[in-house]
N, C-alpha and C positions, 0 to 999 in steps of 0.2 A: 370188517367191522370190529373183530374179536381183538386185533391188530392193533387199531387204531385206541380201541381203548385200554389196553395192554400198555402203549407208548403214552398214554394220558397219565394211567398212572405211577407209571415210570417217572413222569416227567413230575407228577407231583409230590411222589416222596424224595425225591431228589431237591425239591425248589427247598420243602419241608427242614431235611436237612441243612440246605446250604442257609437259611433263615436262622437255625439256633448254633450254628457256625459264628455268628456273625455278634461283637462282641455289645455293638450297640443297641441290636435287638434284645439282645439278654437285659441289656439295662434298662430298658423300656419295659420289660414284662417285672423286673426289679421296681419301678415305683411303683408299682398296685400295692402292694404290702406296704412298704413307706407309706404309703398316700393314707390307706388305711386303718395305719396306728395313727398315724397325726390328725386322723378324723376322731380317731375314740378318742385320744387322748384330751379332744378340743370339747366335744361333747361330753366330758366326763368332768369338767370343768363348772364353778359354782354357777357360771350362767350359761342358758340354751341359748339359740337362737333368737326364742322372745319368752319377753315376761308375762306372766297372765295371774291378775289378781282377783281372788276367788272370794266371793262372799254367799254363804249358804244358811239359809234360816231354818230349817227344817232337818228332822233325821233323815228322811227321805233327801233331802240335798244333799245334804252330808254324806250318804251312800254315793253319791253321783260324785263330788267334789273329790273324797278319798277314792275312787276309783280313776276319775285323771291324775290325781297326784301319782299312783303309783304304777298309772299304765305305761314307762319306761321311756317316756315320746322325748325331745330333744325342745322339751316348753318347761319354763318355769315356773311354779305355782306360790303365790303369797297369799293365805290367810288373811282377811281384813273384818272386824269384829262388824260392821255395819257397810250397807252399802254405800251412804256417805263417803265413809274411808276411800272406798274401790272406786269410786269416780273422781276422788280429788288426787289419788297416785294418779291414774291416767293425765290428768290435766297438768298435772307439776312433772313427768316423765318419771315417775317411779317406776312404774309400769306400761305395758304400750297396750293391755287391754285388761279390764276388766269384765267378767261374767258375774252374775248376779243371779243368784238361783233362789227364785222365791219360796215363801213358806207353803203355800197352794201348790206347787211343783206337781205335787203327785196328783191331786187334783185336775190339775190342767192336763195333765200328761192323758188320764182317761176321758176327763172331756171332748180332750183332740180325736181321742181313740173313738170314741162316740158319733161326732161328727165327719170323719175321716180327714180331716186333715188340720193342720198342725200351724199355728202362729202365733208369735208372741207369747213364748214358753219360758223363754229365755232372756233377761237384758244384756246387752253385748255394747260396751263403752269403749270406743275405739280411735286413737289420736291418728291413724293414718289408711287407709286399707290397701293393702297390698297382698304378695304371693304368700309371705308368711302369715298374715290372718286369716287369710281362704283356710289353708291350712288346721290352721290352728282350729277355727271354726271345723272342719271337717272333725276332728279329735273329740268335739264338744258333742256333734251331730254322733260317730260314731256309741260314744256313752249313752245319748237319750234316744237311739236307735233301736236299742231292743225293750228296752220297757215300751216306747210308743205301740211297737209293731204285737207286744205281748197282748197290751190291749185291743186290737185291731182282729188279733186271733180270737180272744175270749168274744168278743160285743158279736162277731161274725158266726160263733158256732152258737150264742144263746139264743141268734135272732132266726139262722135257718136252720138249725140241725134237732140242737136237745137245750130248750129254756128252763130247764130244772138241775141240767149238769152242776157236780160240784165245785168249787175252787180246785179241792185236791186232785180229780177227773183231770180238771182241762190244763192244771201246771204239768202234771204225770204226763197226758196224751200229745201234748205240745212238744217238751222235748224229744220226746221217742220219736217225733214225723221230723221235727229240726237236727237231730243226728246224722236223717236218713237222704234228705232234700233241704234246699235252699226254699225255704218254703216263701221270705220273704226277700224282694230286690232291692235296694237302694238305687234311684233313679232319679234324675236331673228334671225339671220342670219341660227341658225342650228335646226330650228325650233320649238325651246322652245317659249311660248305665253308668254307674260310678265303679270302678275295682275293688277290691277288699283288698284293701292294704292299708300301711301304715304310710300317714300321708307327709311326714315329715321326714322322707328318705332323702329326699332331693340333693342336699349337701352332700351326700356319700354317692348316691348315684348321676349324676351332675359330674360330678367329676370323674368318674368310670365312664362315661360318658363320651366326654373332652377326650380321655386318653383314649378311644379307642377312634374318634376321627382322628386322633394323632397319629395313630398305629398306622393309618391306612394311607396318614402323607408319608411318615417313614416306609411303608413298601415301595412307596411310589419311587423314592431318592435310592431305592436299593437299585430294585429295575434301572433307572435312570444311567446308576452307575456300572450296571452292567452293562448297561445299552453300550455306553462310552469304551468299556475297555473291549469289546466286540465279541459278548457272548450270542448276541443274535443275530449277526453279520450272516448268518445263511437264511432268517427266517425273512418270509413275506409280510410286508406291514401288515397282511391280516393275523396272522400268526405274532407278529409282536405285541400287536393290542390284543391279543387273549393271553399272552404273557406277561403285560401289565396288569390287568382283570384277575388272572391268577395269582400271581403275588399279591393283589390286594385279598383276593379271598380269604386266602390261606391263612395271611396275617388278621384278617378283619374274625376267623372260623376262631382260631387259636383267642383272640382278647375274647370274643362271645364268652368260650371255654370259662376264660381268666374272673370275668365281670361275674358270670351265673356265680360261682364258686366263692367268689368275695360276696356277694349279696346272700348267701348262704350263711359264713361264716359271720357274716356282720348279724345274721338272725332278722333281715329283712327285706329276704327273697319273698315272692307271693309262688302258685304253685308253679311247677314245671315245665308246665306248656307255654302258660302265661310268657312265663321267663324266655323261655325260647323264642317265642311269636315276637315280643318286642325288643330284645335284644337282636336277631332274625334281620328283622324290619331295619332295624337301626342301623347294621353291619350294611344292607341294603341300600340304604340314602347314603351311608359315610363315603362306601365306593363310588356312588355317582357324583356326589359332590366333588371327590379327591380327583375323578378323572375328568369331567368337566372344565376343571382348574388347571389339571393337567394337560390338557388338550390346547386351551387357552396360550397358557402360559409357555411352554416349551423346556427352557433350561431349566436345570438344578436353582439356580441361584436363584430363581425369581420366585421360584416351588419353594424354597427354603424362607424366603421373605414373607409369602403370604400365608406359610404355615405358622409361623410365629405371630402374626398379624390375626392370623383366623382363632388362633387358639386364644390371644387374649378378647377379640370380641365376642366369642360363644363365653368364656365365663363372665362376660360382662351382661351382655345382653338376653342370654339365655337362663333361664328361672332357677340357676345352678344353688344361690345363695335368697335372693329377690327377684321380683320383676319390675323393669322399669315402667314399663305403662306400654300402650298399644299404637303410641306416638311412631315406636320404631318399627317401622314395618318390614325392615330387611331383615332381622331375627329370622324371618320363616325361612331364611336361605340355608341356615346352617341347624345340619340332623339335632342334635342334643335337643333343641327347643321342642320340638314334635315329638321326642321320645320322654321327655317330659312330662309335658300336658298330658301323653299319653296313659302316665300310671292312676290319675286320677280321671281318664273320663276315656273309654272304646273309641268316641269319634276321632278321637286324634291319629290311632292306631290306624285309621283309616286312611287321614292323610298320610299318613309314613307312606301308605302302600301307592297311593297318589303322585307322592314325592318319587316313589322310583319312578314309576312310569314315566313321569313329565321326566324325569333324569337319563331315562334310556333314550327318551324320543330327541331329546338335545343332544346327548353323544353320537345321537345316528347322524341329526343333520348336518353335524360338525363334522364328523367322518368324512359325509357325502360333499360336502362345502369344499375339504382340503382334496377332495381326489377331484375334483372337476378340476379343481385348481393346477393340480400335477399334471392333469392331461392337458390343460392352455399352454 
């Protein structure tokens, strides 16, 4: 046993090596940085991804309004002295939304707090709805999410705890328990948990994304190419297929590495496990899809066709930039859409873990399909 895994790992700093050997892998792991400056650099540019025209009647808005404006998101905000204004940019495409934050704002916000739940807080004028207005809206929800819930704290401790506590008691006592515990959760109507993050990653991660199914067809054409020049001419096809499986790890372990560390230095990683778990996941499906494909197809050349073919339908179809709508239902075949959806809602995370299994249970019966086959 001690043997056996002694030659494993033999075998895999050796693959390791022979990987950053190799000059077209280097340049693979060479466009993460590329990819990453021409992301800020596009982002940093006088327009975001969408416009969002703001009209605020109140100090209390205007606290809320200046807080989107400078919460760093990749949405662009215009000023509009009336809400007139902000519905007739929408309508002529000044802008693709307006938000209207009335002069009751605050008002409303503790009335909701009161009855415990929350509607028509907000006007939201919108010329199309798609993946970037979910979004967007999420950014808006994020802002009016801790005053709601501030109230929801105070109305709950005057009504069971102490009806005479002060203001200054229950802001002091609040923070000190919100330092310590997540005291409140942001949760979807059908009970999907929402992530804490920043919800307008997708263009940066979307394409770390892409590149890291990429990564895992380039293993595939390494292997392939060894296969050809006859580095595993002694191993048994069961031993070759965990030598494809391994190349892909290796290469899929190493982008995980690459993508955590860029989502870090781009300043919008969530925490570390978080990262792990869907990044994990995502390495996870890229393998099964790469070998699936691979199992299918057979030659370089055809592995080489639908790599190029795959990579431009996942940035097409997949919520990298937009989403098309829910017309295209093949999208679920390719990982990036699941790891997607996945930073904004746990249940997606779940299919990832879904997506392997259905992915193992087809590489076995394909296995088993081609060996009956050998023995006819």
């Amino acid at each position: 046993m001690k043997d056996k895994f002694r030659r494993i790992l033999v075998w895999s700093r050796l693959t390791e090596k022979r990987l950053l050997k190799k000059k077209s892998y280097l340049l693979t792991i060479m466009l993460v940085p590329v990819l990453l400056l021409g992301l800020r650099i596009v982002s940093g540019e006088d327009k975001g991804i969408l416009t969002v025209g703001l009209y605020a009647e109140s100090e209390f808005a205007a606290q809320i309004a200046d807080e989107l404006e400078n919460a760093g998101t990749l949405l662009k905000f215009v000023r509009y002295n009336s809400a007139e204004d902000a519905q007739e940019a929408v309508k002529n495409g000044t802008v693709n939304t307006a938000w209207i934050l009335p002069d009751n704002l605050e008002s409303k916000m503790n009335n909701a707090a009161r009855k415990g739940s929350a509607y028509h807080i907000v006007t939201v004028v919108e010329r199309e709805d798609d993946i970037s207005q979910i979004f967007a809206r999420e950014i808006l929800c994020s802002k009016l999410f801790p005053k709601y819930i501030y109230g929801l704290y105070c109305e709950f401790v005057r009504k069971r705890i102490d009806p005479d506590i002060s203001e200054e008691e229950l802001f002091e006592k609040y923070h000190v328990i919100e330092e310590k515990t997540e005291l409140f959760q942001a949760e979807y109507p059908n009970g999907m948990i929402s992530a804490d993050a920043d919800y307008l990653v997708a263009p940066v991660r979307g394409m770390l994304a892409v590149w890291l199914v990429l990564s895992c067809f380039g293993a595939v054409l390494y292997y392939k190419r060894d296969e050809e020049q006859g580095v595993y001419d002694v191993y048994s096809s069961q031993k070759r297929f965990a030598c494809l499986l391994g190349t892909q790890f290796f290469v899929a372990l190493n982008g995980c590495i690459i993508c955590i560390l860029s989502c870090k230095i781009c300043n919008i990683a969530l925490n570390l496990l978080h990262e792990i778990a869907l990044w994990g996941l995502l390495a996870g499906c890229s393998i099964c899809f790469c070998t699936i494909l691979t199992m299918i197809l057979g030659k370089p050349e055809r592995i080489c066709m639908v790599t190029v073919l795959s990579v431009i339908m996942m940035l097409v179809f997949c919520p990298v930039f937009m989403e098309l709508g829910p017309e295209w239902s093949f999208k679920w075949v390719f990982p990036p859409y699941f790891y997607l959806k996945a930073l904004y809602s746990s249940y997606y995370a779940g299919r990832m873990g879904s997506y392997i299994a259905i992915g193992c249970a087809i590489i076995f019966m394909i296995r088993f399909a081609f060996k009956r086959q050998t023995i006819r």
